[in-house]
C-alpha positions in Angstrom: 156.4 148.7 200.9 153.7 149.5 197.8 153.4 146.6 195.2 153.8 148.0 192.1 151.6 145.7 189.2 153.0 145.6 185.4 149.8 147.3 184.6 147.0 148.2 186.6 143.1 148.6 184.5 141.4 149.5 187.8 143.1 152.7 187.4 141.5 153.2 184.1 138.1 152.3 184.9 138.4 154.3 187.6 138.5 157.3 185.2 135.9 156.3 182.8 133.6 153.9 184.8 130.4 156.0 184.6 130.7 156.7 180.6 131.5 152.8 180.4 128.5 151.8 182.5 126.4 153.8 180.7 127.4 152.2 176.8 127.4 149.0 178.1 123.6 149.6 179.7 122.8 151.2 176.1 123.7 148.4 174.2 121.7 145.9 176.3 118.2 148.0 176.5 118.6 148.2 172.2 118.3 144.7 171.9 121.1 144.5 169.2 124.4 142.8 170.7 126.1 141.6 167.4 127.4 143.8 164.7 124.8 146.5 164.0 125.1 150.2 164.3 127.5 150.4 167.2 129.9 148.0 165.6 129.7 150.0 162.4 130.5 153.5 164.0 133.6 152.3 166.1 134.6 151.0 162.7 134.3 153.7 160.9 136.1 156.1 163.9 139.1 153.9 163.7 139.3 154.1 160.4 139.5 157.9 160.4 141.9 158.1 163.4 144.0 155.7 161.8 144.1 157.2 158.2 142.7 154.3 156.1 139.2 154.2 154.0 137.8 150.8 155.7 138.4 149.3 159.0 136.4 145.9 159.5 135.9 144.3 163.2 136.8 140.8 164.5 136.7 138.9 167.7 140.7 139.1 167.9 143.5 140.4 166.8 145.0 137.0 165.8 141.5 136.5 163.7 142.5 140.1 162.4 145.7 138.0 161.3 144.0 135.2 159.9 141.9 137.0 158.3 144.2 139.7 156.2 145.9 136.4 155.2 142.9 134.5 153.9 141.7 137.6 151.9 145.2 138.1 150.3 145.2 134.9 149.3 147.8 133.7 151.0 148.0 129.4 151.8 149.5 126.8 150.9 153.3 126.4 149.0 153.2 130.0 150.3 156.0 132.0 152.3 155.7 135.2 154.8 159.1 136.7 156.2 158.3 137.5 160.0 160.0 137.9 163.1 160.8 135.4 165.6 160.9 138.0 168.6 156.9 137.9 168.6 154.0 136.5 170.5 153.1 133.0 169.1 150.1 134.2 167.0 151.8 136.3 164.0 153.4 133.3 162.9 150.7 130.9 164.0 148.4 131.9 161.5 150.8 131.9 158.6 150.8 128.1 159.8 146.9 127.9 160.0 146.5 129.4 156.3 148.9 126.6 155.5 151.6 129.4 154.4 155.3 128.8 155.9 156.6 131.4 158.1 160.0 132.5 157.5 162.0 134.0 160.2 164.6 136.7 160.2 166.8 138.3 163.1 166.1 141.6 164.9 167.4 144.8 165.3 169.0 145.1 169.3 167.8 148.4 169.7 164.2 148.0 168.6 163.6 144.8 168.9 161.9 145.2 165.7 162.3 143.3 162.3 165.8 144.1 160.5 165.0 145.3 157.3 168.2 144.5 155.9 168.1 141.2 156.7 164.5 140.5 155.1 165.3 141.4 151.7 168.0 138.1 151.4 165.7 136.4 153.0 163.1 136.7 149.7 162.8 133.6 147.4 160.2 132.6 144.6 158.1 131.3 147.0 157.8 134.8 148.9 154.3 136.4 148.8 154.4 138.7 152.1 156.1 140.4 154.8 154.4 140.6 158.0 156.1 143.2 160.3 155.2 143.4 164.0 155.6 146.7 166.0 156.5 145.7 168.9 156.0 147.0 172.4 154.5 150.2 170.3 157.7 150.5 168.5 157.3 151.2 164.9 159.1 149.4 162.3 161.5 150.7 159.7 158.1 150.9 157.0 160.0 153.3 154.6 162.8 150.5 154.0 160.0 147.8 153.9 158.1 149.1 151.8 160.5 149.4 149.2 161.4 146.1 149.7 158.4 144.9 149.5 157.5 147.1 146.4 160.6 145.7 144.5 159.8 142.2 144.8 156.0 142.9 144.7 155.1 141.3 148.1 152.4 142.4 149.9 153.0 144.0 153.6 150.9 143.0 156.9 151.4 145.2 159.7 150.6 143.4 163.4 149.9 146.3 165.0 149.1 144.6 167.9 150.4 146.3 170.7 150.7 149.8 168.7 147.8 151.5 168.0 148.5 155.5 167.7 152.2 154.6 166.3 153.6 156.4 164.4 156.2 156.0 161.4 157.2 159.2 159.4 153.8 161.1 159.5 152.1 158.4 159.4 149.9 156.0 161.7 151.1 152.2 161.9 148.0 150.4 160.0 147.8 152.9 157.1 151.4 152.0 155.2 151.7 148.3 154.7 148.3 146.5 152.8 146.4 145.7 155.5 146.9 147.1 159.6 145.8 143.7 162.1 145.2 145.1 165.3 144.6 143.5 168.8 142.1 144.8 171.6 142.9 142.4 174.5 142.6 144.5 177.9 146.4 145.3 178.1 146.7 146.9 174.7 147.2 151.1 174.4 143.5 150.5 173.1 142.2 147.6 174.9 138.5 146.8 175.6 136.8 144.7 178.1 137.6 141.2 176.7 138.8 139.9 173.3 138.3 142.3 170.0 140.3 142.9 167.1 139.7 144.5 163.8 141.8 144.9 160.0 142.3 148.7 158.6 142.8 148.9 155.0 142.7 151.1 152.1 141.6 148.3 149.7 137.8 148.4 149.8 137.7 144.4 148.0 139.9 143.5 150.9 137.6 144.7 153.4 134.7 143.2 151.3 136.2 139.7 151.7 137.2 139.9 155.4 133.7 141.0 156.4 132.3 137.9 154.3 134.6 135.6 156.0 134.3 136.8 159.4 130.8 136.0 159.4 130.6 132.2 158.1 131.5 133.1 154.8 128.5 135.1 153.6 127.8 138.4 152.5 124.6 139.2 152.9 124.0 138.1 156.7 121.4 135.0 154.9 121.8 131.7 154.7 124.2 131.7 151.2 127.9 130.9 152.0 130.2 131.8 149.1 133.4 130.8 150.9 134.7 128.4 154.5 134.6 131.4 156.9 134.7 131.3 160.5 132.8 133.2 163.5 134.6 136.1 164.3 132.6 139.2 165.2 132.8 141.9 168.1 130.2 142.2 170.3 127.9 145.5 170.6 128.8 146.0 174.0 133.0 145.8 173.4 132.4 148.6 170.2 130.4 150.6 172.6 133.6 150.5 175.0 136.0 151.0 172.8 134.8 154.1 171.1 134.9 155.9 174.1 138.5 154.3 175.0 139.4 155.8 171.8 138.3 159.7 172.5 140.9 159.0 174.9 143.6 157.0 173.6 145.7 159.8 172.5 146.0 161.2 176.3 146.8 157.7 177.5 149.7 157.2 174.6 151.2 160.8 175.8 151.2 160.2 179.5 152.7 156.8 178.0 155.6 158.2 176.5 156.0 160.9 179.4 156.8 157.6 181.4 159.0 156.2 179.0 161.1 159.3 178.8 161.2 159.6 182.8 162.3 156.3 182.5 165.5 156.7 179.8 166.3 160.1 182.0 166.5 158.2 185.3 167.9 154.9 183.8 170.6 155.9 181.4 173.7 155.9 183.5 173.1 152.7 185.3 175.8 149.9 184.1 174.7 146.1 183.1 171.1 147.5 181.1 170.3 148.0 177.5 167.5 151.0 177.3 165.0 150.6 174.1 165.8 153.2 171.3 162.5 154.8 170.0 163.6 154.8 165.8 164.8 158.1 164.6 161.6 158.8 162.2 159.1 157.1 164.3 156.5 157.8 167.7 155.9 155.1 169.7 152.8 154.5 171.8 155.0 152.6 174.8 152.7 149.6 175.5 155.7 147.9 177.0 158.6 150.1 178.2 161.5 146.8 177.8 164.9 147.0 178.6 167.7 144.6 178.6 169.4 143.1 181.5 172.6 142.5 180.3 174.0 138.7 180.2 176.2 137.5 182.3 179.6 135.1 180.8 178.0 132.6 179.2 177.3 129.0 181.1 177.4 125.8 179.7 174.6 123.8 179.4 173.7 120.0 179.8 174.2 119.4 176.6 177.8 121.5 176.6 176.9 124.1 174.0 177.4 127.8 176.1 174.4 130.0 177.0 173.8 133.3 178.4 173.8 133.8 182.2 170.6 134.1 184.1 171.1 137.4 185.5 167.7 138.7 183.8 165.4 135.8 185.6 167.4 137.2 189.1 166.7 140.3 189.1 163.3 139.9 187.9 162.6 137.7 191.0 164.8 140.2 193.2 162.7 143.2 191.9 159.3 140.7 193.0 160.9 140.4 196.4 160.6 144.2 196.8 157.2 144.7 195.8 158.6 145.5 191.6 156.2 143.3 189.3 157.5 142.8 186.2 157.3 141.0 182.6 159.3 138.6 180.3 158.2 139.2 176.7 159.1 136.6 175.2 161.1 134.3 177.4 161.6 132.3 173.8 161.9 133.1 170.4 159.1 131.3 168.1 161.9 129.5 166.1 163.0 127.4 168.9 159.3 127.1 170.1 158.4 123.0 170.0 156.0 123.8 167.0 158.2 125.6 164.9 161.6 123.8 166.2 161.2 120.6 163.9 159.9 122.5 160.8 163.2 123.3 158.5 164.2 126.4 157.9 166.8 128.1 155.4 169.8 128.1 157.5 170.2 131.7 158.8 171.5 133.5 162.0 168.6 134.7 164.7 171.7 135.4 167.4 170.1 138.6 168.2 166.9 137.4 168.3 168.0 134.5 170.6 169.8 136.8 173.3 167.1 139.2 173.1 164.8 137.0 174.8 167.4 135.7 177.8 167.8 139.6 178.5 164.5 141.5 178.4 162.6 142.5 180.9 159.7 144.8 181.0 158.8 147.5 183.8 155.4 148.8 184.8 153.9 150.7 182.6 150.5 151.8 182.5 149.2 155.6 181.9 148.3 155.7 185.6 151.7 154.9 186.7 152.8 157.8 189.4 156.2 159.5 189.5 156.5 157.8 193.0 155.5 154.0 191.5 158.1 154.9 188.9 160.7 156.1 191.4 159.8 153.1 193.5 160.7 151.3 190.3 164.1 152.6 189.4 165.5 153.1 192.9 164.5 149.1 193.6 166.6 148.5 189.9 169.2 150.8 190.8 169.8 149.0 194.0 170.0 145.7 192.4 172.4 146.4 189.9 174.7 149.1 192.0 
């Protein structure tokens, strides 16, 4: 029996080891590890791959977050409609900014903010919407747009995990404001540690994010205009991910070759939910998530009912066989302890709420072999027969 991981960088490396070896061992003989030249020209090439005039670097993508926020004004008093199907940070930095997340339900088959469902969600206190596109899944940005355009809001993509999505000709990043992307390891575009960066087409934004990434100062001396913070990405990670990024568009094909294996060899099988890609959108495929179906629901301790645990079963029956696989997210952020005893507007997050007992996400990695994937979806198959 082969073990099959979620994702698998050795694979990667082993493709591009020697170009990787040799950036890193360039940025170490120049001497010059933070920001300078190297920094500047991945900025610039992801700017012009992702179709927006300025693209300024960070240490993370939630600092990309944190960031776009603090140069859009955004704080205290202030609201941002977001999603509560999301990894903690998108809304945890509304909260650091001292803004007030507000969260609205999904949409089942993209597990993507509903559109319609933001727009009564607006009040007077409403400055922002912040998107994610999740599992490379773009968002519905034509309807948000106008939405946000309406009620003159201002839209922050969390491009996080979809870097080379796209959404009707266009690249996530480029439509909303500002585009906060992530480059942990896992991502389509991932370097070798923690690196994020803010694409924009609004040069005074860009102008205020690189001042507050770096202590609040422009000029690199010892004058500090505003309370910044330390967020800059190292030489050697810009020197790794500009050659990632001569390659990310291979990767996000072979990508979405997987993905479509996988709806082909999956779609008759009874008790699943297969992800939708949106009619007018490309995703990049960083997580290829399905739904295990629930089971009747069960009632709990405290005699309210909820949803079987078929999903955590098979999960650990697919383990058994040698099948790794992931649960994003085993709990949406509005029943998370830290957001749990804040109030919110009262407002159904149903979807939202069985999403998470029912997801489950398969390998997938560009490396992933037609026999790992068969291996995969004979091992499901099995399961659910």
């Amino acid at each position: 029996m082969n073990k099959i991981p979620p994702f698998d960088l050795s694979e990667q490396y082993k493709l591009i080891g020697e170009e990787i070896n040799a950036a890193v061992l360039g940025v170490l003989a120049s001497g010059h590890y933070i920001g300078g030249a190297t920094v500047e020209q991945f900025e610039q090439q992801l700017a012009n791959y992702i179709g927006t005039s300025d693209c300024v670097a960070c240490n993370s993508g939630t600092d990309a977050l944190y960031l776009a926020l603090r140069a859009l004004n955004i704080g205290p008093g202030d609201e941002v409609i977001t999603t509560p199907f999301t990894f903690v940070a998108t809304a945890e930095v509304v909260s650091a900014v001292g803004a007030t997340p507000i969260f609205v339900d999904i949409e089942a088959h993209t597990f993507n903010l509903d559109p319609e469902q933001v727009e009564q969600a607006i009040t007077e206190r409403t400055r922002a919407i912040l998107p994610v596109h999740l599992f490379g899944q773009p968002v519905d940005m034509t309807r948000l747009m106008a939405i946000a355009q309406h009620h003159n809001l201002t839209v922050i993509e969390d491009c996080a995990q979809s870097t080379g999505a796209v959404w009707a000709e266009q690249k996530v990043g480029s439509i909303g404001h500002v585009g906060c992307f992530s480059f942990y390891p896992t991502k389509n575009l991932g370097a070798c540690g923690d690196g994020g960066a803010v694409t924009t087409n609004d040069p005074q934004v860009a102008a205020t994010i690189r001042m507050l990434r770096d202590h609040g100062r422009r000029s690199g001396g010892y004058y500090h205009e505003a309370i910044g913070v330390n967020s800059r990405l190292d030489a050697i990670q810009a020197a790794i991910l500009q050659i990632k990024l001569r390659y990310l568009d291979t990767w996000n094909s072979q990508r979405r070759t997987i993905a479509d294996r996988y709806q082909q060899l999956l779609q008759h099988v009874p008790g699943i939910a297969l992800p939708q890609e949106p009619a007018n959108g490309r995703s990049v495929w960083n997580q290829y998530t399905l739904r295990i179906l629930s089971t009747e629901p069960q009632p709990s301790a405290s005699g309210q009912s909820t949803p079987g645990n078929r999903r955590d079963q098979v999960r650990q029956q697919l383990q058994q066989v040698g099948v790794s696989s992931m649960i994003y997210y085993p709990l949406p952020l509005h029943q998370q302890p830290i957001y749990k005893v804040h109030g919110q507007p009262s407002r159904s997050l149903l979807i939202a709420e069985q999403t998470a007992g029912e997801v489950l996400s398969l390998p997938m990695f560009p490396e992933l072999s037609p026999d790992q994937q068969d291996q995969v979806v004979y091992s499901l198959k099995d399961l659910l027969a």
